[in-house]
C-alpha positions in Angstrom: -8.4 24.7 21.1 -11.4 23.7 19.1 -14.6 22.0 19.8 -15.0 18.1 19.2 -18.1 16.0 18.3 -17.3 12.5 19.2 -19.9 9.6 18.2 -19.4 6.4 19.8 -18.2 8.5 22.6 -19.2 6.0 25.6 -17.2 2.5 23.7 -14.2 1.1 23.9 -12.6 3.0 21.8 -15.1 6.3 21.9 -13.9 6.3 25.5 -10.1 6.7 25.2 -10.8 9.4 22.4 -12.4 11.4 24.6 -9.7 11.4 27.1 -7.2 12.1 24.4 -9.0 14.8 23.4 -9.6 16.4 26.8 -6.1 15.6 27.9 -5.3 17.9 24.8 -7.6 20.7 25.9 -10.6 20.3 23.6 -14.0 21.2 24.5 -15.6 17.5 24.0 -19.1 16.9 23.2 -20.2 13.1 23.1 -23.3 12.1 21.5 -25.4 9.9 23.2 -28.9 8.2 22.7 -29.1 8.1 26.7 -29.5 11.1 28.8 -26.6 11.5 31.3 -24.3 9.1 28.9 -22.6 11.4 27.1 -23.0 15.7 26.8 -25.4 16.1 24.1 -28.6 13.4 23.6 -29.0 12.5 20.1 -30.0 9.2 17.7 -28.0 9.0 14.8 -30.6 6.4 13.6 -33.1 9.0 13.2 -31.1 12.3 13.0 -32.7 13.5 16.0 -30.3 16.1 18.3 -27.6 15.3 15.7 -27.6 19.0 14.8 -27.9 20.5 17.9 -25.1 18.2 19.0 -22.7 19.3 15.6 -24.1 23.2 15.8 -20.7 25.3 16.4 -18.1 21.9 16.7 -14.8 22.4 14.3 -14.0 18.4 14.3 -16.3 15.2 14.2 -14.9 12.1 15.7 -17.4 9.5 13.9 -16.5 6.4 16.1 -19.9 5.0 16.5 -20.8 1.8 14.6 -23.6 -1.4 15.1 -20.8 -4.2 15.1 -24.1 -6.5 16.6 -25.7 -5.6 13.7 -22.9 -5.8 11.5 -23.1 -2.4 10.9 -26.9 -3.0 9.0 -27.8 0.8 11.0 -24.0 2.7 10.0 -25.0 4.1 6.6 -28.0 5.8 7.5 -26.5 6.7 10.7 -23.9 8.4 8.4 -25.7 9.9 5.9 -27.7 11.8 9.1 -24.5 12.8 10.5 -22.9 14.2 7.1 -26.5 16.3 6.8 -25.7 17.4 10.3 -22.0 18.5 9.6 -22.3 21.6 7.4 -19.2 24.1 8.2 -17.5 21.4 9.8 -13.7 22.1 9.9 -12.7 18.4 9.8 -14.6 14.7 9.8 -13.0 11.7 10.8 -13.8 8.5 10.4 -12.8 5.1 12.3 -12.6 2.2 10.0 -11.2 -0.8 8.9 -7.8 -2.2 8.0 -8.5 -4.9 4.9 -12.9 -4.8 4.5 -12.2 -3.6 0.8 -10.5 -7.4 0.4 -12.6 -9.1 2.8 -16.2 -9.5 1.6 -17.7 -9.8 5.7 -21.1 -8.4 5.5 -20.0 -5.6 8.5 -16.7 -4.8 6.7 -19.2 -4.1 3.7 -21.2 -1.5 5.6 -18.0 -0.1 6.5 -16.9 0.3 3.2 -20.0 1.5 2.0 -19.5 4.6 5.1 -16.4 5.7 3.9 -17.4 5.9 -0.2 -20.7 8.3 1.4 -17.9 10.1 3.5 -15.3 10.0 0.5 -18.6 11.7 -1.8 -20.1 13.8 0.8 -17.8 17.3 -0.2 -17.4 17.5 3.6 -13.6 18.0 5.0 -12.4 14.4 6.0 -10.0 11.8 7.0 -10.8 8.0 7.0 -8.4 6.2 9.5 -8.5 2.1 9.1 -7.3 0.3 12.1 -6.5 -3.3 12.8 -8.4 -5.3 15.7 -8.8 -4.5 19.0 -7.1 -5.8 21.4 -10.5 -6.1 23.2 -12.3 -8.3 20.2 -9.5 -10.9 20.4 -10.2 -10.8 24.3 -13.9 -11.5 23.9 -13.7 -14.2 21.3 -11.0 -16.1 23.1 -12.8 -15.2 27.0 -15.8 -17.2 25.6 -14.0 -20.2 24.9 -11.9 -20.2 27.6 -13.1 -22.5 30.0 -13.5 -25.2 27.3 -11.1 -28.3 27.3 -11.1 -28.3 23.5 -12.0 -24.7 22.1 -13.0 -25.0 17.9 -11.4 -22.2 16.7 -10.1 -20.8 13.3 -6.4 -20.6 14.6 -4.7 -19.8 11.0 -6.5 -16.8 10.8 -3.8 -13.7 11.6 -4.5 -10.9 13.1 -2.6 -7.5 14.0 -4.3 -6.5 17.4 -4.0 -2.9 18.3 -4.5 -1.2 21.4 -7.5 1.2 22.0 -5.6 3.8 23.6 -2.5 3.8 21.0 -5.4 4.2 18.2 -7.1 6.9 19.9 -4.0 8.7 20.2 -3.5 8.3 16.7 -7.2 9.7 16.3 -6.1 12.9 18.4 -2.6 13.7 16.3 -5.2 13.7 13.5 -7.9 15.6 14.2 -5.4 17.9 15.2 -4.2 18.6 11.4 -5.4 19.2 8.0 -8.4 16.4 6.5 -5.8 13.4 4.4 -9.0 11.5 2.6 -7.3 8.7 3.1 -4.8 8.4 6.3 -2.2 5.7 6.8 -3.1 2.2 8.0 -3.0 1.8 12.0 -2.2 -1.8 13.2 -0.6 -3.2 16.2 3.2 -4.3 17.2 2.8 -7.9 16.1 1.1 -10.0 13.5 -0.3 -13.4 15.1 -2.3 -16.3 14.3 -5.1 -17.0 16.4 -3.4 -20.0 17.6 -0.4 -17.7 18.5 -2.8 -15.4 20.2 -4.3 -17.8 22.2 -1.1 -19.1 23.4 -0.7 -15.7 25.4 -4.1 -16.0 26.5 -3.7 -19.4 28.0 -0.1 -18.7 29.7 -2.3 -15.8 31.6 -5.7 -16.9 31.6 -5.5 -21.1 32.4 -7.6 -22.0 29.3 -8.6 -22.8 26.8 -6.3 -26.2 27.4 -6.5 -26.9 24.1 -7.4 -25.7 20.1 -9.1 -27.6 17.8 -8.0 -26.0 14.3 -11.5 -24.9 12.2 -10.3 -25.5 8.3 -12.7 -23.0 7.3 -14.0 -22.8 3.4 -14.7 -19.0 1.9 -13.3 -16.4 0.5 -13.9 -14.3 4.2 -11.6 -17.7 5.7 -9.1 -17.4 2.5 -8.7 -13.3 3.4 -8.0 -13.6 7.1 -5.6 -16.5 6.3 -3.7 -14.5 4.3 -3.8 -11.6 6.5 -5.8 -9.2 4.2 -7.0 -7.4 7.6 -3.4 -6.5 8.6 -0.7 -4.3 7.9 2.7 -4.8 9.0 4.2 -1.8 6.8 2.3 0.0 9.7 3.0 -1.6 13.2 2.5 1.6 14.5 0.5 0.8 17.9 3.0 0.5 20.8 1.4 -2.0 23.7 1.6 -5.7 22.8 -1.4 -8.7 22.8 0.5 -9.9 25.5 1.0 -6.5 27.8 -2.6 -6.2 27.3 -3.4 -9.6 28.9 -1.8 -9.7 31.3 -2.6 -6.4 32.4 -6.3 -7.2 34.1 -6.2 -11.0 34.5 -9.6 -10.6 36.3 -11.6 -8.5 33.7 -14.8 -9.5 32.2 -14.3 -9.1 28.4 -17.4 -7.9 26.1 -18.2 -6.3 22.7 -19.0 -2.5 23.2 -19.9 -0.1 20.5 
């Protein structure tokens, strides 16, 4: 088996990868800014460890991205990590279904990863995925206890599992760098009014939506479902298996 450099390695995703690829046999290594976190200390940010970390590893699982930031730190993070990857058998790359139609300022750093990646020379695949299951959970946990929650409900969404994408991140690394890999997305395409629907029938709350008629061409993209996929429903746990799943778990953003 081969040796795996996984960024992100400690986050929602970055965690599930990880097992994936032990489960598989892989010698992992997880980059982390925090001793004890991961195997290997390193800051993207400033390059520091990166090399160390890379030095000998056959695949790079590049999972690591600022959503809090939305994404400001990602490019140079990648450009340190591509200068760190010489040899390198295989780079992957975790990104976004739709942020080439959807002008958010975090699916533009996105974007603007993958063309560095797409330029760099270096061996890679660039595997877009829908939303998490765990980003619908957080946006609709922090309205939950409202009576009226103001929310964008004819936005749609195709949320995906975690686990089912890292899976698909394992098959991959596993084979020969596609440039361009086929769309991931989840079982089921939903408005956020659907999806909250689920969420109360589990969760109580919210009791009610108030609809958000918002103006934009970010608004007129997720209406239309630009950040979905369903020629690729290829994620096998549904929005409401996942809810139900853990009615008492406290939902945040992780990177």
């Amino acid at each position: 088996m081969s040796t795996v450099l996984v960024t992100g390695g400690t986050g929602a995703l970055g965690r599930h990868v990880v097992d994936r690829l032990r489960e598989r046999g892989h010698d992992v290594r997880v980059l982390s800014r925090r001793v004890g976190a991961g195997t290997h200390v390193g800051d993207l940010a400033t390059g520091v460890g990166v090399r160390d970390a890379a030095a000998g590893a056959d695949t790079i699982v590049h999972a690591a991205s600022d959503f809090r930031r939305f994404g400001t730190p990602d490019l140079d993070q990648t450009r340190n990590l591509l200068a760190a990857a010489g040899g390198v058998r295989h780079l992957l790359y975790v990104s976004i279904v739709g942020i080439d139609a959807i002008p958010f300022r975090y699916y533009r750093n996105k974007l603007a990863c993958e063309r560095l990646i797409a330029g760099s020379g270096v061996p890679h695949t660039i595997l877009r995925a829908t939303q998490f299951h765990d980003l619908l959970a957080a946006i609709l946990s922090g309205v939950q206890r409202l009576p009226l929650a103001p929310l964008p409900a004819d936005f749609r969404f195709q949320p995906v599992d975690t686990a089912d994408v890292a899976t698909r991140i394992a098959d991959l690394t596993a084979g020969e760098p596609l440039g361009r890999a086929a769309d991931f997305g989840g079982p089921q395409v939903a408005t956020l009014a659907e999806l909250a629907d689920v969420w109360r029938q589990y969760r109580g709350g919210p009791k009610h939506v108030l609809p958000i008629p918002l103006p934009g061409r970010i608004a007129r993209a997720f209406r239309a479902g630009a950040n979905t996929c369903p020629e690729h429903a290829d994620g096998a746990r549904t929005w409401a298996e996942y809810v139900a799943s853990d009615p008492g778990r406290s939902y945040r953003l992780r990177g």
